[in-house]
N, CA, C and O atoms as CSV, one atom per row, in Angstrom:
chain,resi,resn,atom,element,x,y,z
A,1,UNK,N,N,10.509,-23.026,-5.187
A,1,UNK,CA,C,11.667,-23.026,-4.316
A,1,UNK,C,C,11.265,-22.615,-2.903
A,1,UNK,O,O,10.166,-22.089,-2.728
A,2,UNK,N,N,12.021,-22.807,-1.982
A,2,UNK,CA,C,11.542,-22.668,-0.454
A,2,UNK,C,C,12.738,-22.228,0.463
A,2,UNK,O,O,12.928,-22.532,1.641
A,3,UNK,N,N,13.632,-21.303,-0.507
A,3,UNK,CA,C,14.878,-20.768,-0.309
A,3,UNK,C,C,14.403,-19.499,0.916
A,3,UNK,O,O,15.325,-18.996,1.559
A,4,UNK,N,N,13.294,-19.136,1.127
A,4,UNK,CA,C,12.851,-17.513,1.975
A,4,UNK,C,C,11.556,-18.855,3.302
A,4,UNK,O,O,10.780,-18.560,4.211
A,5,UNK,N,N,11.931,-20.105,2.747
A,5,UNK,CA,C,10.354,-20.901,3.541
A,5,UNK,C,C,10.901,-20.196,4.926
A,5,UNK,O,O,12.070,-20.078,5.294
A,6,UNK,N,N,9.406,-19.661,5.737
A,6,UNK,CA,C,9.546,-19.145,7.137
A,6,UNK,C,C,10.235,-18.093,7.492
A,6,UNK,O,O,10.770,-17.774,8.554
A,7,UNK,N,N,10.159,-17.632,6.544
A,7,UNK,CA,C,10.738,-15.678,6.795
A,7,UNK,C,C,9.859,-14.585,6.320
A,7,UNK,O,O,9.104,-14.660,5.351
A,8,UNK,N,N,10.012,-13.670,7.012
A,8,UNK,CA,C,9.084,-12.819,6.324
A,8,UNK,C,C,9.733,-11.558,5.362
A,8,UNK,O,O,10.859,-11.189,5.697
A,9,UNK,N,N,9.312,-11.100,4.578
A,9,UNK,CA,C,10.193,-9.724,3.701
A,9,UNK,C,C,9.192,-8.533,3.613
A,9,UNK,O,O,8.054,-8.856,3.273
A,10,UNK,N,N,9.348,-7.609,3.785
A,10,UNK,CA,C,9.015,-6.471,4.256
A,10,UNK,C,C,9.472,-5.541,3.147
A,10,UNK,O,O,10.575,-4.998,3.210
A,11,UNK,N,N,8.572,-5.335,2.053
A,11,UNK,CA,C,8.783,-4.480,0.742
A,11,UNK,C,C,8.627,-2.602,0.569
A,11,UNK,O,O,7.833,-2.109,-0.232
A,12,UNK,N,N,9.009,-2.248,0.950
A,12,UNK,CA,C,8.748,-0.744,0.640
A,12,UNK,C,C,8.405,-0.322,-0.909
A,12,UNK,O,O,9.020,-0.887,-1.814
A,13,UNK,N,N,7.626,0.466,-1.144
A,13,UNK,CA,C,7.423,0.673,-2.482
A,13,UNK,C,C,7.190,-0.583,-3.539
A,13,UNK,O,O,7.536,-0.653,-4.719
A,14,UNK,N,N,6.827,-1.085,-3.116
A,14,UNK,CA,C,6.245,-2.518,-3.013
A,14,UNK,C,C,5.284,-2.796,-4.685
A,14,UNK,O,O,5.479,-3.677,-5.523
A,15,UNK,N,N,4.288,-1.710,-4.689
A,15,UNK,CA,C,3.207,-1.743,-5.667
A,15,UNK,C,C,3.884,-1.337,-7.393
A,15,UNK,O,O,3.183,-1.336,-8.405
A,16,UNK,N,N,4.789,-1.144,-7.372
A,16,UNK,CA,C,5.491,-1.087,-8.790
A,16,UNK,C,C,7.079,-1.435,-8.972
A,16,UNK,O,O,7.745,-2.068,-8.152
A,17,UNK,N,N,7.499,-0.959,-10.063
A,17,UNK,CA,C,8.383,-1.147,-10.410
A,17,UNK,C,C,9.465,-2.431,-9.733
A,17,UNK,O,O,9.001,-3.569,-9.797
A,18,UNK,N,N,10.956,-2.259,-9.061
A,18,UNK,CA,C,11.799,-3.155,-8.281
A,18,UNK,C,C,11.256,-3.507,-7.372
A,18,UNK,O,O,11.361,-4.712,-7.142
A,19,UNK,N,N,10.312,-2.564,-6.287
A,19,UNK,CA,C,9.475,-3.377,-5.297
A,19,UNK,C,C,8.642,-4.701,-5.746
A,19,UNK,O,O,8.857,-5.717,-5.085
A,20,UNK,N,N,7.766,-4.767,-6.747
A,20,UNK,CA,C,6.841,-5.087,-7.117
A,20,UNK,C,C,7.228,-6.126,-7.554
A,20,UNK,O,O,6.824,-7.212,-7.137
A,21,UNK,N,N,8.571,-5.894,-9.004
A,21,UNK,CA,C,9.498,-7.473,-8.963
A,21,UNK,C,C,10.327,-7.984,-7.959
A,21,UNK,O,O,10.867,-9.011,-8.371
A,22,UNK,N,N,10.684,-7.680,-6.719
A,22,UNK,CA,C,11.653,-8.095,-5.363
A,22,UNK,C,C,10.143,-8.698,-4.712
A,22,UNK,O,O,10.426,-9.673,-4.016
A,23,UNK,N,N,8.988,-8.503,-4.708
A,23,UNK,CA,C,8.020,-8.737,-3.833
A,23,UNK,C,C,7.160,-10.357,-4.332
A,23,UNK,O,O,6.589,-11.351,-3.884
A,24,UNK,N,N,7.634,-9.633,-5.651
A,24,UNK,CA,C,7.139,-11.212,-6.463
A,24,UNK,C,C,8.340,-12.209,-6.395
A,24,UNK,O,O,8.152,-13.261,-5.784
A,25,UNK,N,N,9.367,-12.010,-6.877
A,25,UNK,CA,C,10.754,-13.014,-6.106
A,25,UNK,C,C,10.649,-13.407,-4.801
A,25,UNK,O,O,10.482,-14.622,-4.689
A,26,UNK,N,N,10.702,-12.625,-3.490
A,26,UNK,CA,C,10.637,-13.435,-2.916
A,26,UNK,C,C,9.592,-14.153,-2.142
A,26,UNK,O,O,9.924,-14.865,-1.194
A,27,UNK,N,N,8.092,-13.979,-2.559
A,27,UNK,CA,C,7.087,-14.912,-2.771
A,27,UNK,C,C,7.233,-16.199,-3.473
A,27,UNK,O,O,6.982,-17.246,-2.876
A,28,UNK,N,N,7.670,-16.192,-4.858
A,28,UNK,CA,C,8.374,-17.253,-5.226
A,28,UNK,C,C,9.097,-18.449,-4.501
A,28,UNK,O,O,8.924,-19.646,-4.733
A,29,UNK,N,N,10.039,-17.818,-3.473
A,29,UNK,CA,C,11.074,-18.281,-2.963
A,29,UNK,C,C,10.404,-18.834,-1.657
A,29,UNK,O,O,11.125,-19.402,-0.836
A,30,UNK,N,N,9.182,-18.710,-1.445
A,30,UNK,CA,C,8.727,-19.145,-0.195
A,30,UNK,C,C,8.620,-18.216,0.778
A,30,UNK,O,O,8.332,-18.670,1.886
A,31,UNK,N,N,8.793,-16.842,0.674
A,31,UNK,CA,C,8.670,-15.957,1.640
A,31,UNK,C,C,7.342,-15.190,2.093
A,31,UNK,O,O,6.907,-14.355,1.299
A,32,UNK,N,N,6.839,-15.340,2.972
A,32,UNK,CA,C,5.392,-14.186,3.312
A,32,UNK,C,C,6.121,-12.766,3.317
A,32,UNK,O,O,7.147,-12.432,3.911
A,33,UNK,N,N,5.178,-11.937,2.370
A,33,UNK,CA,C,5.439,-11.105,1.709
A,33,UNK,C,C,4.846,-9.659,2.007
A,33,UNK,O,O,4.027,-9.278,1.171
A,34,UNK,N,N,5.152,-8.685,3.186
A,34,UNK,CA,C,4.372,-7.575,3.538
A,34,UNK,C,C,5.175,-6.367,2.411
A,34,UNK,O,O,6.361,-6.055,2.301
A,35,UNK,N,N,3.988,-5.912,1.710
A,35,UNK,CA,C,4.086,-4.980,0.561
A,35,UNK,C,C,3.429,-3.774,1.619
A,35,UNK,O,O,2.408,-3.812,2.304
A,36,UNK,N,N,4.490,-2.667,1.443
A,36,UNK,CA,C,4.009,-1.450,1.580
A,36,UNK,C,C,4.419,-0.241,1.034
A,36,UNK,O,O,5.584,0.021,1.335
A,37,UNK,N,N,3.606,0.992,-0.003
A,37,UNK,CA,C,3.805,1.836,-0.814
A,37,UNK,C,C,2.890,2.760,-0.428
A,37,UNK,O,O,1.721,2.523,-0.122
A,38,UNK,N,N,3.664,4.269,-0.452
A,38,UNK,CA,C,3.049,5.304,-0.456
A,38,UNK,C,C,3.052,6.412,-1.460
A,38,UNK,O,O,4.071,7.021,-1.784
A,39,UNK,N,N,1.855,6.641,-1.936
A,39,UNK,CA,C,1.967,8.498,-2.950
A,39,UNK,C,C,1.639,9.290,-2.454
A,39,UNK,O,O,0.759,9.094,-1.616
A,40,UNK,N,N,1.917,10.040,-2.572
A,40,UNK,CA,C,1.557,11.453,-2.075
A,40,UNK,C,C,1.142,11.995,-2.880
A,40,UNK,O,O,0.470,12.916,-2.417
A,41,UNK,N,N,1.128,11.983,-4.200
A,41,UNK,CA,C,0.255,12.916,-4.787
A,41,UNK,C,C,-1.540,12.290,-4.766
A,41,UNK,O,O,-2.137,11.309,-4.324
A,42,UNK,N,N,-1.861,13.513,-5.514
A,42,UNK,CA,C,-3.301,13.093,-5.871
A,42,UNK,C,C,-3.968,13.225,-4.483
A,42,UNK,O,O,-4.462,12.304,-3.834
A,43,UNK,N,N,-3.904,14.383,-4.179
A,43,UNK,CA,C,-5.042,14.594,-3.156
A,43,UNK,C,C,-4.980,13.801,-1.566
A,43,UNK,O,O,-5.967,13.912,-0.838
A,44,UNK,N,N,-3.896,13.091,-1.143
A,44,UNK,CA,C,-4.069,12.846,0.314
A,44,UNK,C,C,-3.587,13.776,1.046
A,44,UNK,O,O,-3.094,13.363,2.095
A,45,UNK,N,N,-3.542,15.003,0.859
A,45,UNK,CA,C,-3.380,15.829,2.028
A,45,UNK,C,C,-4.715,16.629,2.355
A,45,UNK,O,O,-5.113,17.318,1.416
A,46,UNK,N,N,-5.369,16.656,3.349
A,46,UNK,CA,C,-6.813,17.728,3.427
A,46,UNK,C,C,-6.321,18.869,2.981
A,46,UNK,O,O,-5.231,19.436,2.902
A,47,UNK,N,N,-7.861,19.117,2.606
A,47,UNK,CA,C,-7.502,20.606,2.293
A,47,UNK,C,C,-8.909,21.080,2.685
A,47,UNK,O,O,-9.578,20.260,3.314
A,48,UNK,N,N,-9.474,22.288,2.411
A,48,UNK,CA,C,-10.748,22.866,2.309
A,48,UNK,C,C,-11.935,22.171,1.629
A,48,UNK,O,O,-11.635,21.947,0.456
A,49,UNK,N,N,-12.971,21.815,1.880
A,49,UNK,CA,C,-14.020,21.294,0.896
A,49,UNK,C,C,-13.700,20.073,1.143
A,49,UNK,O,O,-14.725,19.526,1.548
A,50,UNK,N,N,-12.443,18.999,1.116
A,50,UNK,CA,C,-12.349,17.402,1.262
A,50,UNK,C,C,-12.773,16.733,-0.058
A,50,UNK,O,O,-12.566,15.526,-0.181
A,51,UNK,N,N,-13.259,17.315,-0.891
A,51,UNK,CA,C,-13.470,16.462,-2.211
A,51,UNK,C,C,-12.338,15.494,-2.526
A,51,UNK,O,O,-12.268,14.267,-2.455
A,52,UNK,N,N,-11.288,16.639,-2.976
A,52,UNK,CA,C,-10.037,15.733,-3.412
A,52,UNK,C,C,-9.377,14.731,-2.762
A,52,UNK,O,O,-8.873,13.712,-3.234
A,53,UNK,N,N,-9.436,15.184,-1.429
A,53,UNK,CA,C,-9.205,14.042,-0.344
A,53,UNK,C,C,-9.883,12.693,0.060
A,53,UNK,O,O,-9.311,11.619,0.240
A,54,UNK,N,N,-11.243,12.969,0.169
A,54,UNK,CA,C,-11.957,11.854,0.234
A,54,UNK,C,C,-11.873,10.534,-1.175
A,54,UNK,O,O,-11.920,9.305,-1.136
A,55,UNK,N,N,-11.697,11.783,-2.616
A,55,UNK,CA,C,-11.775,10.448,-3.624
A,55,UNK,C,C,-10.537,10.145,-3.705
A,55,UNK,O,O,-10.376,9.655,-4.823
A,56,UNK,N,N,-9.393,10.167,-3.039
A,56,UNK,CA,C,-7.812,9.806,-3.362
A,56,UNK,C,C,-8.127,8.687,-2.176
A,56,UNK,O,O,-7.828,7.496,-2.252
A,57,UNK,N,N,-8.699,9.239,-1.227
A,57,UNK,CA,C,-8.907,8.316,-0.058
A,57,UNK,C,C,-9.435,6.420,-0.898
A,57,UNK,O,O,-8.967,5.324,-1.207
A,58,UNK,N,N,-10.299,6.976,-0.884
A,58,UNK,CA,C,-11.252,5.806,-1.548
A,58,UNK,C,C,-10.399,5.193,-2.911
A,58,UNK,O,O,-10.147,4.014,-3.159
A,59,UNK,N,N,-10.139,6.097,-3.495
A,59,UNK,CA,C,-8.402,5.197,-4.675
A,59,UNK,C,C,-7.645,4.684,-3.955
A,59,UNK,O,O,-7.237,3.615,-4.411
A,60,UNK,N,N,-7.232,4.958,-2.974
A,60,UNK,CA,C,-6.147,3.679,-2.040
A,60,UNK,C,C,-6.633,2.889,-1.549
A,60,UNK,O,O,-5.995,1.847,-1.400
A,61,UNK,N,N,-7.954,2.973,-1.068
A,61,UNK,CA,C,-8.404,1.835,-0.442
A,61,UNK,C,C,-8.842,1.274,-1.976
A,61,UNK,O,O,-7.995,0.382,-2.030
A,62,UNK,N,N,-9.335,1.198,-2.853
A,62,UNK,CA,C,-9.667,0.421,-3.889
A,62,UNK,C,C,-8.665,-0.038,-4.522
A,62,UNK,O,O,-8.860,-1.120,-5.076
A,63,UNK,N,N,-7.411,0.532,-4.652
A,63,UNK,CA,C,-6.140,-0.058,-5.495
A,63,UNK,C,C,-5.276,-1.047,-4.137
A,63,UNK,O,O,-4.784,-2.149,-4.382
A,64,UNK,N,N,-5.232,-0.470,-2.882
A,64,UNK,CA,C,-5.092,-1.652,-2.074
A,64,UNK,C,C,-5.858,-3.058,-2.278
A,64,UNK,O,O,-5.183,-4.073,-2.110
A,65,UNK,N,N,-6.928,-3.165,-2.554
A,65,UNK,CA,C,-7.754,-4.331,-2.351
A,65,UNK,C,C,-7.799,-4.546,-3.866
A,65,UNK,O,O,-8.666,-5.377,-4.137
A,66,UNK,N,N,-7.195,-4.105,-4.889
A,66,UNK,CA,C,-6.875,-4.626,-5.609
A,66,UNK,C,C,-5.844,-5.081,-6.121
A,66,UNK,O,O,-5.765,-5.871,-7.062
A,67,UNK,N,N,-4.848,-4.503,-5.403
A,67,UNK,CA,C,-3.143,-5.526,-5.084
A,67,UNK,C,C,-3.371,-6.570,-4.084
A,67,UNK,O,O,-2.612,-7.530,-4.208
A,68,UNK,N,N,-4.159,-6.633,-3.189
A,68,UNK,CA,C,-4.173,-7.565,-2.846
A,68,UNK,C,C,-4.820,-8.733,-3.213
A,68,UNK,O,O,-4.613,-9.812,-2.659
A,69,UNK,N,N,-5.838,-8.505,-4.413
A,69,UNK,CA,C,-6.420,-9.357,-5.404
A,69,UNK,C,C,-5.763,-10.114,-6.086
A,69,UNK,O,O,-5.987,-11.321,-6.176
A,70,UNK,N,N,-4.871,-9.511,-6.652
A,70,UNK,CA,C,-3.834,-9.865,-7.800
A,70,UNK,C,C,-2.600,-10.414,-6.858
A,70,UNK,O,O,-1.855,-11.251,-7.366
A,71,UNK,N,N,-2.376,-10.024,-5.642
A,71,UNK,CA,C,-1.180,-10.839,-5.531
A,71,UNK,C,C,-1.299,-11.992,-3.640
A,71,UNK,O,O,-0.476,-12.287,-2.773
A,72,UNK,N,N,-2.646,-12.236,-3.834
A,72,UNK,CA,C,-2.987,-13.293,-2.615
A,72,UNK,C,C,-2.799,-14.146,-3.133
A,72,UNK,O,O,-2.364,-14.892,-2.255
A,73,UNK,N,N,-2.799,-14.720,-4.096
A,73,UNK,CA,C,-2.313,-16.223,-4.322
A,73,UNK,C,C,-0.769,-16.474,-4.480
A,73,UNK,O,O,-0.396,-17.610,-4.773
A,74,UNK,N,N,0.135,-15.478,-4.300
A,74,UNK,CA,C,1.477,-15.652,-4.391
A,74,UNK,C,C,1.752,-15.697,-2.689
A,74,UNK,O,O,2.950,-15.764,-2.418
A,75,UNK,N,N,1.063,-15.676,-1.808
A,75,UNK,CA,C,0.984,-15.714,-0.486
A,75,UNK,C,C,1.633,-13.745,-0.423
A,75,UNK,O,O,2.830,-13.961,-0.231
A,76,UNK,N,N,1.571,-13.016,-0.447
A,76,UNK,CA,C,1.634,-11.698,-0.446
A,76,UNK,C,C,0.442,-10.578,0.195
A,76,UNK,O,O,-0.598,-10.401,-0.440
A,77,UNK,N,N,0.616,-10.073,1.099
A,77,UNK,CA,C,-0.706,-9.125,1.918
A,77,UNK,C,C,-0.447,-7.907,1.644
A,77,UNK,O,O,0.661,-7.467,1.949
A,78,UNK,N,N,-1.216,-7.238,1.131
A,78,UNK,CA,C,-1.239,-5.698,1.039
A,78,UNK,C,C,-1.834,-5.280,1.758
A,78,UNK,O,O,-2.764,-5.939,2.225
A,79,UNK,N,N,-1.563,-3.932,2.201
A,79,UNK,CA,C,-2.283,-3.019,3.408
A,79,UNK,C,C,-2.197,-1.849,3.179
A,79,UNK,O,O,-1.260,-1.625,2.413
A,80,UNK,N,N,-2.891,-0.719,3.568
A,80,UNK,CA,C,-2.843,0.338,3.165
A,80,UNK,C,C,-3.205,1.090,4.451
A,80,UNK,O,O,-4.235,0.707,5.006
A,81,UNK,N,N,-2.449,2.213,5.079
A,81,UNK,CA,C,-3.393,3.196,6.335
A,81,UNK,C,C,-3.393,4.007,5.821
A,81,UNK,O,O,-2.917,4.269,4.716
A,82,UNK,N,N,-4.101,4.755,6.738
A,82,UNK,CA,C,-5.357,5.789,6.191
A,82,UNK,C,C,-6.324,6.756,7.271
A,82,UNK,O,O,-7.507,7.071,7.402
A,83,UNK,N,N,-5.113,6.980,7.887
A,83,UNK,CA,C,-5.740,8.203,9.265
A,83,UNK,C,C,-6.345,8.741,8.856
A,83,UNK,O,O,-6.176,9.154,7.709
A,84,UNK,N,N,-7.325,9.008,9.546
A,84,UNK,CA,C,-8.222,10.127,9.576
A,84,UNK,C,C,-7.821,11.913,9.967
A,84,UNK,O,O,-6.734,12.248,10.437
A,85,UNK,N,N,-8.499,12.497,9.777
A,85,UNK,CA,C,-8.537,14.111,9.862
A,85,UNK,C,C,-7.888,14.622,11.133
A,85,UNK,O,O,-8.635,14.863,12.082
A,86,UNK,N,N,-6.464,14.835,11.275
A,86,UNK,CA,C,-5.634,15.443,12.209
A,86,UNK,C,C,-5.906,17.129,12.372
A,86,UNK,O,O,-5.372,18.035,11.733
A,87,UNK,N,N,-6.791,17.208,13.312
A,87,UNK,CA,C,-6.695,18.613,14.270
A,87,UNK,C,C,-5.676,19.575,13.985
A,87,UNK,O,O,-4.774,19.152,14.708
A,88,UNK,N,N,-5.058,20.942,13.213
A,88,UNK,CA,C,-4.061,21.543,13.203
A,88,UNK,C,C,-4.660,22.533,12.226
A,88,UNK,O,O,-5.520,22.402,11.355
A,89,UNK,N,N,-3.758,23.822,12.744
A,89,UNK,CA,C,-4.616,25.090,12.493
A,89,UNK,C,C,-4.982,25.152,10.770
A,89,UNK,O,O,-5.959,25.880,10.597
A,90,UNK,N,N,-4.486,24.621,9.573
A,90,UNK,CA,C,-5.168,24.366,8.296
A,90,UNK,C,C,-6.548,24.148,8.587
A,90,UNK,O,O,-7.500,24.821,8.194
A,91,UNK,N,N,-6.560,22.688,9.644
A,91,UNK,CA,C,-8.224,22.599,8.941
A,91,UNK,C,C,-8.959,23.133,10.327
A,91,UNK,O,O,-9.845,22.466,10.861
A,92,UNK,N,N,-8.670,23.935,10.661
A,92,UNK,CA,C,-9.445,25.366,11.427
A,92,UNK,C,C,-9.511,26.424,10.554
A,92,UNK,O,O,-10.206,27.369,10.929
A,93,UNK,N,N,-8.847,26.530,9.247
A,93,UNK,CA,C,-9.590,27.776,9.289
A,93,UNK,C,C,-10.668,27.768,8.075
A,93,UNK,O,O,-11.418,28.730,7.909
């Protein structure tokens, strides 16, 4: 169908559940499809040492590029940011 042809849809929470089926509908429908989802758990906040941070880091970038594996042929782009280390008195001390 080509009911969305030449529009774009803009998914929040995108990577599961209603996002994930609304993102696949309206790909279906002919729509280019910007998926975007955030967790917060699991370690993206710095902390001391950066262990936990760096491998949560590297899980989003690997589960990004693997939603976008699985859903580039439905015409669908995943993206993921991923600032770097913000200056503020935590990671001073």
């Amino acid at each position: 169908m080509d009911r969305l042809k030449n529009k774009v849809a803009i998914v929040t929470g995108g990577a599961s559940g209603m996002g994930k089926s609304e993102s696949s509908r309206f790909a279906s429908e002919g729509a280019k499809v910007v998926v975007a989802d955030l967790n917060l758990e699991g370690g993206l906040v710095a902390q001391k040492g950066g262990a936990a941070y760096t491998a949560a880091k590297h899980g989003v970038v690997g589960y990004t590029k693997h939603l976008a594996a699985v859903y580039s042929s439905k015409g669908i782009k995943v993206n993921a940011i991923a600032p770097g280390t913000i200056q503020t008195p935590i990671t001073e001390e």
